[in-house]
N, C-alpha and C positions, 0 to 999 in steps of 0.2 A: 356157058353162062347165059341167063334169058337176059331179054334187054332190059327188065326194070331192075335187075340187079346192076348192069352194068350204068345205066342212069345212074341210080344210089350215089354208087362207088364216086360216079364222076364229080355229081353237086356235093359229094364230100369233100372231095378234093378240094373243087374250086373255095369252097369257104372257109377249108382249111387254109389256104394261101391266100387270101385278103383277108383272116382274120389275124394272120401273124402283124408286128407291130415293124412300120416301116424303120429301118437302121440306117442312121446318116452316114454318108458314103465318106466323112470328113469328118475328123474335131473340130469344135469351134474354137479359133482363135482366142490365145490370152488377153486379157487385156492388156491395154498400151503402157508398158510400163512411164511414167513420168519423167518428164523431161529435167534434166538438173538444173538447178536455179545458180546463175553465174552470179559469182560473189565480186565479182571485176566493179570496180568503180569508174565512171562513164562518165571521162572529163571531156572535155569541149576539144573540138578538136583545134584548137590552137595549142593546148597546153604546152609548157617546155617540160621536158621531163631531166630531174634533178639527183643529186644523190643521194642513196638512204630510201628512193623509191623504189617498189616492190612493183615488178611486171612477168606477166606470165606469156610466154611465148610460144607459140607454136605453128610447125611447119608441116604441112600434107605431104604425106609419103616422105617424112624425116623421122624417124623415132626416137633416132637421139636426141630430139632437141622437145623441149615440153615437159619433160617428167618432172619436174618443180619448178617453182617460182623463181625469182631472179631479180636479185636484188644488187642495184646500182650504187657501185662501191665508192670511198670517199673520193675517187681520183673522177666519179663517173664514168666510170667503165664499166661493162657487163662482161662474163666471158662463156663462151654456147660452142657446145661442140661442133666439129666441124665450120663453123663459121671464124672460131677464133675470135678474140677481142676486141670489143666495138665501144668508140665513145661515142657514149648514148646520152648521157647530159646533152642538153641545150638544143636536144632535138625531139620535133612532137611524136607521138606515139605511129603515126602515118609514117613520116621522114624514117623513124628506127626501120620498121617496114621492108622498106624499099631497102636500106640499109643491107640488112640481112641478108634480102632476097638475092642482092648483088651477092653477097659472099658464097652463098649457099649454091648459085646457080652450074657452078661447075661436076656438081655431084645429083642434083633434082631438076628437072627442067623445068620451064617454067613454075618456080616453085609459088607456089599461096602459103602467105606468110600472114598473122596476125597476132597484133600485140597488143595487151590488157594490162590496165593499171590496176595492178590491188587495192596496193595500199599508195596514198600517195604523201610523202612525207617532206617532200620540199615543195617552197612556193619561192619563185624567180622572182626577184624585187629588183626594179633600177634605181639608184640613186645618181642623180647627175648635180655638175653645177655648183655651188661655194661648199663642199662640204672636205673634210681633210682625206677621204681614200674615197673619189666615186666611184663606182662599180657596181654590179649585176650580183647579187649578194642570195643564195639559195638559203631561204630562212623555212625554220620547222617550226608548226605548232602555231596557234594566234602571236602573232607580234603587233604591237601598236608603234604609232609615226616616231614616238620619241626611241622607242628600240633598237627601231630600223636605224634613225640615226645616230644612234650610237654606234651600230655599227661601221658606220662610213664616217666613223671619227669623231662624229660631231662637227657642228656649222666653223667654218671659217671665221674671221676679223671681220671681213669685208662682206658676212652674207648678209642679205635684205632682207627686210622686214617680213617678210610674205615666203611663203613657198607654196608651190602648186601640187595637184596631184592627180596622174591622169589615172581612168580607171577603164577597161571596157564596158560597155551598153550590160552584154550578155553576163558580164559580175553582178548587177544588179544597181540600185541605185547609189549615189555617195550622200553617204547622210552630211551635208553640208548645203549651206547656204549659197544663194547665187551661182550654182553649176550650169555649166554653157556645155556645149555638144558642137563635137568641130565639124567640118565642112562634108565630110563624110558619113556623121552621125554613129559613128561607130565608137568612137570617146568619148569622153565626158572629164571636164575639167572643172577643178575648184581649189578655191584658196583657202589658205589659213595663216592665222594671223604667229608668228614665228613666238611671241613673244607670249601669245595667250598660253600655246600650248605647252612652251618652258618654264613659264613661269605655273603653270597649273590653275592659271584663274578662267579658264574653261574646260574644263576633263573631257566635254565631247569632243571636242576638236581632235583629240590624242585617240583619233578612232582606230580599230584596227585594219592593218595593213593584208590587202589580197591578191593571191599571185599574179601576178606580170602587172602590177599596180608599176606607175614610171612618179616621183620623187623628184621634183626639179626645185632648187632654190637657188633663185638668183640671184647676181651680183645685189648689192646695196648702191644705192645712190648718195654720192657723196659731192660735198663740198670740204675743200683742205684750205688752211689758214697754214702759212709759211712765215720763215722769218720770227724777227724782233719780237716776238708774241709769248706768253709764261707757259702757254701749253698747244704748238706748236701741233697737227698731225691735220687727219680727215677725220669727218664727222658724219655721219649715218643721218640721211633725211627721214625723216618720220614719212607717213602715207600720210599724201594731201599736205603736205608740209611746204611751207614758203619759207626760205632760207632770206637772207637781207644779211649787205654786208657788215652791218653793225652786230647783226644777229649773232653771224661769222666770228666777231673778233668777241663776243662776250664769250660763247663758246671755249672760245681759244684763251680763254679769264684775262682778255685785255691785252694792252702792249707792255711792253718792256721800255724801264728808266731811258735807255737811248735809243727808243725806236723815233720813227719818224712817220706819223699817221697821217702828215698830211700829204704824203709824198708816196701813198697806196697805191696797188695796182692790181687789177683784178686780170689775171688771163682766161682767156677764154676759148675752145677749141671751138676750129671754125672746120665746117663741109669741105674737104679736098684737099686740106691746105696743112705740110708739115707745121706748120711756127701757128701758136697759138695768138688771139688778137688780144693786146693790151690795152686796157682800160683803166685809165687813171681815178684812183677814188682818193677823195681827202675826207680821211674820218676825222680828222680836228672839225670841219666843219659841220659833218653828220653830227658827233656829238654835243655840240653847240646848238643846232638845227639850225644853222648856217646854209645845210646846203639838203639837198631829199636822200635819204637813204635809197638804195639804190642794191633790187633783189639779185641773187645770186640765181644760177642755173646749176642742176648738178652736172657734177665735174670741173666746176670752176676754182680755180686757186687764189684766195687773197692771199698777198704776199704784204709785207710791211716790210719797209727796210731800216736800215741804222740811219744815226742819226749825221751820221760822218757824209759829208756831201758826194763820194765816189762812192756810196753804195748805195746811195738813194734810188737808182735810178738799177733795177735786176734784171735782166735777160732770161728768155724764156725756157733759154740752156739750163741755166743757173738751177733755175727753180727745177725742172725737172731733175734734175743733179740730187737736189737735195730730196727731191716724193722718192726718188728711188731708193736714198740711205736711210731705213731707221724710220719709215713712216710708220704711226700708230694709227691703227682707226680708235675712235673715241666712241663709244656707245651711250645715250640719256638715260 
């Protein structure tokens, strides 16, 4: 072969082989399939978790445990294979956690454990303080203040005029008047007026109640009329109320045919001291304006005695004797 044929031959070659179209030595990657969007509800981590809530669980390198949801039964119990039956009420989504983690560790080591709220169907309320059953009460669904206490009985005799209601910061605001934030600034406290909200001559006040919200209603302040008197019991100080002991015995609609008014006695609980201080009042003379009426403090007992000259004169015994049997509180 002469050499211009073998030239030919060769720049055929060569353009044969850079004309061919280069072939990727790889596929290109699929695209990234999409990440699932967690349907879990993303409560605060303080939450308490309650019963009737819906948590999904799952444990790395467990397979038994995950395959469905898990719902916190009326006792608050959950029950997760291998792990066995865990009360999961009253503990936060963290605390379950760790919970598990303990149970589970004799089969997974160092196990990773994570727990999600679905659904969440109770909300932890405390109710404390004058009410007939206080207690930690897991309520579902919006409940309002009057609800709640319904469920813890309803108020006492002797509850006060007012109850409080703490809330967390991170709940959001309490739509109430005069809210204060305690020394930590982590709470937030407000009043309402006991009466508005029962009676229904303020509807906002009967706001609704939010989980780990704390329920306090306190004692009532009272002054008690004893004795000789047509209606006899304690009497519930109004807010900003000045009690006087004439005030005391109209209250109490006066004295009785052989009581002995002038020969009154106010006791009075003194700082440290078992025996309460006796204070003699003569309401013959207050009612005459003989003499100054003369205010009460609460807790204080006017007593009146008979008219018969050995009873004039009551012991502090006595009187307690009697607040212990049969006392009625009187509400205005």
């Amino acid at each position: 072969m002469n050499w211009k044929l073998t030239l030919a031959l060769g720049l055929s070659a060569a353009w044969t082989i850079t004309a061919q179209p280069l072939v990727p030595t790889s596929q290109p990657l699929p695209p990234a399939a999409p990440k699932p969007v967690s349907t879990a509800v993303r409560p605060d981590v303080n939450y308490t978790l309650g019963p009737d809530d819906v948590i999904s669980v799952q444990v790395r390198d467990l397979e038994e445990i995950g395959k469905q949801p898990v719902r916190i039964d009326a006792y608050g119990e959950i029950h997760l294979p291998v792990a066995g039956g865990i009360k999961a009420a009253g503990l936060t989504p963290r605390e379950l956690q760790a919970e598990i983690a303990r149970r589970v560790a004799h089969v997974v080591r160092s196990p990773e454990v994570v727990v999600s709220l679905q659904e969440q169907r109770s909300q932890p309320v405390s109710v404390i303080g004058a009410v007939r059953a206080p207690g930690v009460f897991q309520i579902q669904g919006g409940k309002t203040l009057v609800e709640v206490l319904s469920l813890a009985g309803g108020l006492k005799e002797d509850a006060g005029t007012t109850l409080k209601i703490t809330r967390r910061v991170d709940r959001g605001p309490l739509p109430l008047k005069n809210v204060v934030k305690d020394p930590t600034g982590q709470f937030q406290v407000g009043e309402i007026s006991v009466q508005s909200v029962l009676n229904a001559s303020n509807p906002a006040e009967n706001l609704y109640v939010e989980a780990n919200d704390v329920i306090s209603v306190p004692d009532a302040q009272l002054v008690y009329v004893m004795g000789y008197v047509k209606k006899p019991g304690g009497f519930v100080i109004r807010d900003q109320e000045h009690i006087t002991a004439l005030m005391a015995l109209s209250l109490a609609e006066g004295s009785a045919p052989t009581a002995a008014p002038k020969h009154s006695r106010i006791l009075r609980r003194q700082a440290g001291a078992a025996n309460r201080q006796e204070i003699p009042v003569d309401l013959s003379k207050m009612l005459t304006g003989q003499a100054p009426d003369v205010p009460m403090e609460p807790g204080d007992i006017l007593v009146v005695p008979n008219s018969v000259p050995k009873n004039a004169a009551l012991r502090t015994i006595e009187s307690a004797i009697q607040i212990g049997t049969g006392l009625v509180i009187w509400r205005r």
